[in-house]
C-alpha positions in Angstrom: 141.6 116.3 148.5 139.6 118.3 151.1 137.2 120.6 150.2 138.1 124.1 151.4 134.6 125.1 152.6 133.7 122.4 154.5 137.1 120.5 155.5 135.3 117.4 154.4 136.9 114.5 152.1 135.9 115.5 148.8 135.3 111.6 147.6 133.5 110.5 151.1 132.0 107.7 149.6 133.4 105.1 147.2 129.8 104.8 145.2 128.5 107.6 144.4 124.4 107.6 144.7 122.7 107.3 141.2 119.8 108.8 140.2 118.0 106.2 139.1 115.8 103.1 141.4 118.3 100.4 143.3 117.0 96.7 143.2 117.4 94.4 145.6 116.6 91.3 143.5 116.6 91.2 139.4 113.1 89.6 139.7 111.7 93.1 141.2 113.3 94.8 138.3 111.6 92.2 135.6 108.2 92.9 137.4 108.3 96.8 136.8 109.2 95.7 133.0 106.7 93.7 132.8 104.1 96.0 134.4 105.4 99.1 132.1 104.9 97.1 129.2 101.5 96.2 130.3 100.4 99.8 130.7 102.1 100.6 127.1 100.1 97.3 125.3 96.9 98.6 126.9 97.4 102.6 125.9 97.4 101.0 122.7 94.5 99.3 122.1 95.0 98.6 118.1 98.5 97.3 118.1 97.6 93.9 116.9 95.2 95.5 114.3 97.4 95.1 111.2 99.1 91.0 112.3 95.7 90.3 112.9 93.8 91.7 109.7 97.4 89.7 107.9 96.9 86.4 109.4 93.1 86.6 108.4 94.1 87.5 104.9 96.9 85.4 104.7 93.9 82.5 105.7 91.2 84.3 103.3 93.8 84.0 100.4 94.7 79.7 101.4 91.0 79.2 101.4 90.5 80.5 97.9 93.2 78.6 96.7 91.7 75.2 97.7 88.4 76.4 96.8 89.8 77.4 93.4 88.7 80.9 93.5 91.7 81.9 92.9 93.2 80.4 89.8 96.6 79.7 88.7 99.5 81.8 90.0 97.1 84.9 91.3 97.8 84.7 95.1 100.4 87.0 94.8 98.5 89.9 93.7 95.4 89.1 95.5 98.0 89.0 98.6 99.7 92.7 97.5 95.4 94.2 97.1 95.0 93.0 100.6 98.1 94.3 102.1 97.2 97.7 100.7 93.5 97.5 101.7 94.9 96.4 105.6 97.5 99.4 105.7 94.4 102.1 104.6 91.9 100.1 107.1 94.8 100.8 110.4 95.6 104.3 108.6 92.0 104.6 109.2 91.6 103.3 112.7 94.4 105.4 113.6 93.3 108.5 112.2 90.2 108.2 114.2 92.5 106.9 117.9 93.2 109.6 119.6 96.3 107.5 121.3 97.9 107.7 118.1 99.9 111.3 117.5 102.2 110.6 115.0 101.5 111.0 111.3 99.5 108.2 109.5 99.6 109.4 105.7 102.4 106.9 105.2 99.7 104.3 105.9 97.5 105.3 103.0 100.1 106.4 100.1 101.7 102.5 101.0 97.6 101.0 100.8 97.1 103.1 97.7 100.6 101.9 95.9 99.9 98.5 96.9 96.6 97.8 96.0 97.6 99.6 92.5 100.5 97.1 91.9 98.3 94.4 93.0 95.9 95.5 90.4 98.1 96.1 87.8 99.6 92.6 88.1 96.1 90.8 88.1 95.3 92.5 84.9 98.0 92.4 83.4 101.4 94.9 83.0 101.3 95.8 78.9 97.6 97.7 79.3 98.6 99.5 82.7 102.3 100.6 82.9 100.7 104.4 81.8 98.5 104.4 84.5 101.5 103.9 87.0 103.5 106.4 85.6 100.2 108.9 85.8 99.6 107.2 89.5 103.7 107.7 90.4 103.1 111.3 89.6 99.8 111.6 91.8 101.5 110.6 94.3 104.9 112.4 94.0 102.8 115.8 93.6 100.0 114.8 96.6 103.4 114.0 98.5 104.8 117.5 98.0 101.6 119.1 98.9 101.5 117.2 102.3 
């Protein structure tokens, strides 16, 4: 086909140019990767907040058990307090971050429920199962609100 402005060969090259950067060797293109990742990890300087604050729970709660803190069966809701207490603690920390734009309220209604259950559990269902439905409905109206 030629083009009727030009006279030229409409398809003058078999590959056309794309618009994005040509490698000569995969190892340059692992490099930029690697360097774009970099410059992500450090423009996010709490990313390991919450693994961090979980392993040191996680060794919190295996200390207690060989010290007998903790008796019996009890990790398990000691566990589901601290989960909750680490998601408000990097709600917190996030809030405050100004690298962080997105919303954090999920952070603290997931803290809150689980440090309730947690609760609950410890000291037993049969007293509290009113105080979850009254908390469920906190939540379901401060969720509405936001």
């Amino acid at each position: 086909m030629t083009d009727s402005n030009t006279g030229n060969n409409a398809q003058s090259s078999p590959n056309p140019p794309s618009g994005g950067p040509t490698y000569q060797d995969w190892r340059e293109q692992r490099w930029e990767w690697r360097q774009k990742m970099r410059e992500a990890r450090h423009s996010r300087p709490f990313h390991g907040l919450f693994p961090g604050l979980v392993l040191i729970l996680l060794g919190g709660l295996f200390l207690a058990g060989q010290q007998n803190w903790i008796t019996g069966n009890a990790w398990w809701q000691w566990l589901l307090i601290g989960l909750g207490a680490i998601s408000i603690i990097s709600g917190l920390v996030q809030y405050h971050a100004p690298e962080y734009h997105h919303s954090r309220r999920h952070k603290f209604v997931w803290g809150v429920v689980l440090i309730a259950l947690g609760t609950v559990f410890l000291l037993g269902f049969s007293h509290w199962w009113p105080a979850v439905l009254i908390g469920a409905g906190i939540v379901i109206i401060l969720g509405g609100l936001w």
